[in-house]
C-alpha positions in Angstrom: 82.6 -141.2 102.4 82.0 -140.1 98.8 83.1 -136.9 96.8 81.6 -135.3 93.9 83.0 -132.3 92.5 81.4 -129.2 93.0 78.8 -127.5 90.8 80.6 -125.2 88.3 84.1 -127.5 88.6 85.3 -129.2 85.6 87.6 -132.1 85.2 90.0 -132.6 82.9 91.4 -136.5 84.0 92.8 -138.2 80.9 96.5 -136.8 81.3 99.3 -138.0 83.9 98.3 -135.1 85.8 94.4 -133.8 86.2 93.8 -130.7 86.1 90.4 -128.5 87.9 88.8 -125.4 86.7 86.2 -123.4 89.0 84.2 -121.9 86.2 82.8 -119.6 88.4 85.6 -118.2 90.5 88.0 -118.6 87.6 90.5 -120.6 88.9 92.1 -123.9 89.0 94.4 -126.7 90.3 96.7 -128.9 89.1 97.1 -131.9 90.5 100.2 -134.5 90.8 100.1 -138.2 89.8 99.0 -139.9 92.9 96.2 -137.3 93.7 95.0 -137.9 89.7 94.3 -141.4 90.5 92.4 -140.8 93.7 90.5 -138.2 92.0 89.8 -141.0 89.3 88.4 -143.3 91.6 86.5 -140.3 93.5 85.0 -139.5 90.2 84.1 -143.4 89.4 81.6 -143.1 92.4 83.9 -145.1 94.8 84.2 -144.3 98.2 87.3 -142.7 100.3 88.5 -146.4 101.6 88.2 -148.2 98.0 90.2 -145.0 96.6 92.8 -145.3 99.4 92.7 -149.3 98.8 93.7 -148.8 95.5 96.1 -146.4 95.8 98.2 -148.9 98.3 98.1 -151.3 95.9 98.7 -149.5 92.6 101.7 -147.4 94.5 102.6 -150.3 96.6 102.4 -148.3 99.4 101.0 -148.4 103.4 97.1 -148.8 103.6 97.3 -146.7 106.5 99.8 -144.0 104.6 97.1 -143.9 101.3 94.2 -143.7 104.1 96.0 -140.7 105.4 97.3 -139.0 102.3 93.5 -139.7 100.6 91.6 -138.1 103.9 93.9 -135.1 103.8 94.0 -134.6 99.6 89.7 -135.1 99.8 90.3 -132.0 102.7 92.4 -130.1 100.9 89.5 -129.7 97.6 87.1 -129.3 100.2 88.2 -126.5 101.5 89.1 -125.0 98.3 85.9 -125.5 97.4 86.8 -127.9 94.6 84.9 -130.7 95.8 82.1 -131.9 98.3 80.7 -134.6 100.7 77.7 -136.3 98.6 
């Protein structure tokens, strides 16, 4: 599946750590190194998989962990309205 943030959210990507403001609510996120990059790749128009894919491999971790871990961070912005299904 692939993500786009919602209208009204702004990305800020460059740093070690992204950061998301809801314009219209006012309020924003901070998020950690791993969840940057899959917000990166989410951004880059790739889909769930690819991002967890690249995520095992750049973190040298589990496919089935970064599957996991990228289904529940894509969840999480969901449901705080931060990002949606396209």
């Amino acid at each position: 599946m692939r993500y786009r943030l919602r209208d009204g959210v702004l990305a800020q990507t460059a740093l070690p750590r992204a950061v998301l403001l809801d314009s219209a609510r006012g309020e924003y996120a901070e998020i950690n190194a791993v969840g940057t990059a899959m917000l990166r790749g989410l951004l880059e128009g790739l889909d769930a998989e690819a991002v967890a894919a690249r995520i095992a491999a750049e973190f040298a971790v589990d496919t089935a962990a970064a599957e996991s871990d990228c289904r529940a961070f894509c969840a999480d912005l969901v449901a705080r309205g931060l990002l949606e299904a396209q």
